[in-house]
N, C-alpha and C positions, 0 to 999 in steps of 0.2 A: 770693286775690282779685287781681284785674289790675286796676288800675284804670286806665281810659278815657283815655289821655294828653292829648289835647284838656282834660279835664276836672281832670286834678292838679292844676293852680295853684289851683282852686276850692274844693281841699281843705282851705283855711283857713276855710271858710267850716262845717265838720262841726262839730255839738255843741247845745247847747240854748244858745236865749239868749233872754233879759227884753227886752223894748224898754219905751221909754217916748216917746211923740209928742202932735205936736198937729194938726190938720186945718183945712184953711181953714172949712169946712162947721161944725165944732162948735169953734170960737174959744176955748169957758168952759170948753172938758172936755180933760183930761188922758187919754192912751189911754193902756193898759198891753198889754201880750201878751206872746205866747211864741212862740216859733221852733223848731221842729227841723230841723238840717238833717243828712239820712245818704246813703248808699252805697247806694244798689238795685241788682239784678240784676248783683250780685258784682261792682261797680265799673262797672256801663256805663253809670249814669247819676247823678243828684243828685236827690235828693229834698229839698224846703224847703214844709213846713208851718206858717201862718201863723197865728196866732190872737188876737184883741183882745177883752179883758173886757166895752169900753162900746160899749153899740147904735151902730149907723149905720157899722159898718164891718168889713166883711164876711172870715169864717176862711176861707182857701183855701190851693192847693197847688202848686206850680212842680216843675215838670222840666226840669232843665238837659241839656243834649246837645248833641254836638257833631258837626260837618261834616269827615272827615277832609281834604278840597280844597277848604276854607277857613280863615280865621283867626276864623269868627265861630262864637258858642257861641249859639244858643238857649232862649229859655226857654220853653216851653206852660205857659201858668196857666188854673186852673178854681177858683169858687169857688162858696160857696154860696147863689149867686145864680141859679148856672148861666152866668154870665159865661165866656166863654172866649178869650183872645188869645196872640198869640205876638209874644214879645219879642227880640229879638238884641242882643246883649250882650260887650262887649271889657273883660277886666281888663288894665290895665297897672299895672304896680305895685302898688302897696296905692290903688290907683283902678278900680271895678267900676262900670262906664256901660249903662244897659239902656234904649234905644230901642224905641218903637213906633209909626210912623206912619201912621196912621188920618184921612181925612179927616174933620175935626169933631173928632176927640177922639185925639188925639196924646198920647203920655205919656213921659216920660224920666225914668231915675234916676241918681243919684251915690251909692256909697256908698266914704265914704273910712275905711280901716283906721287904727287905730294901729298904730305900731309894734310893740305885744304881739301884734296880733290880736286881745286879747282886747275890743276897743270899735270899734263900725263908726259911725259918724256916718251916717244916709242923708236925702236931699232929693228929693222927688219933686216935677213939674213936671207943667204936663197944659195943654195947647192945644185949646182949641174952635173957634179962626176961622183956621186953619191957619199963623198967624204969629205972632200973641201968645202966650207962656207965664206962666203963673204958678204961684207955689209952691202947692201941693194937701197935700203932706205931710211934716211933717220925724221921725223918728225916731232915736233913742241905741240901738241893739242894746248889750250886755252879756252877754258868757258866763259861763253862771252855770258856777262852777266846778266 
C-alpha cells in the first residue's frame, strides 16, 4: 500500500475510538459512539465513520483527500440524513482545524491530540448569522486499545 502523502500525517488518526460528548441541543444527555477511522483504496484516501448511541444526532461518514498544489486536505461528509458538505481542513501539530463556510450555517472544528495520540479532545462551533459562533459540540475521542 502507498499511502497518499498529503494524507500521512493523518495517519494518527487510524484505529477505533469510544467518544464521549455533550450537544448544546440536548444539555441533560450524555452522547457516547464509536469511530472508525481506516485506509481505502490502498492508501488514497481516509475513511472516518461516525456513530452515536443517543437519538438527535446523526451516524455518518467522512473522506479525507487531498490537493497535491495545495496545502489543504479536504473532507466530503454524508450522513444519514442525507446531509452532504465539504470541509477543508489543516493539521499542524497535534492541532486538526476543519472549516466550512456556508452562509447561515458555518461550522468549524479543533481537535487537539495528546501527546500518546491515544486521546483527541474535539470542540465543534457552528455560526448561523455569519458572525456569531457558538459551542454546538464538545467530544473526548479515546482509542480503544
Amino acid at each position: 500500500m502507498v499511502l497518499n502523502p498529503k494524507l500521512k500525517p493523518f495517519g494518527m488518526l487510524v484505529g477505533e475510538w469510544n467518544t464521549i460528548g455533550k450537544h448544546r441541543l440536548l444539555p441533560e444527555t450524555t452522547l457516547h459512539g464509536h469511530v472508525t477511522v481506516e485506509w481505502i483504496e490502498e492508501g488514497a484516501f481516509l475513511r472516518m465513520r461516525t456513530e452515536v448511541e443517543e437519538e438527535g444526532i446523526p451516524s455518518g461518514v467522512f473522506i479525507l483527500a487531498g490537493d497535491d498544489a495545495t496545502e489543504v486536505v479536504s473532507l466530503f461528509y454524508f450522513d444519514e440524513r442525507g446531509v452532504s458538505r465539504i470541509f477543508e481542513s489543516t493539521l499542524t501539530g497535534k492541532v486538526w482545524k476543519i472549516q466550512r463556510n456556508a452562509p447561515g450555517f458555518s461550522q468549524r472544528f479543533t481537535w487537539t491530540f495528546a501527546d500518546d495520540n491515544n486521546t483527541i479532545q474535539a470542540v465543534a462551533e457552528l455560526s448561523e448569522d455569519d458572525s456569531t459562533w457558538v459551542r454546538d459540540l464538545v467530544q473526548t475521542y479515546t482509542r480503544v486499545k
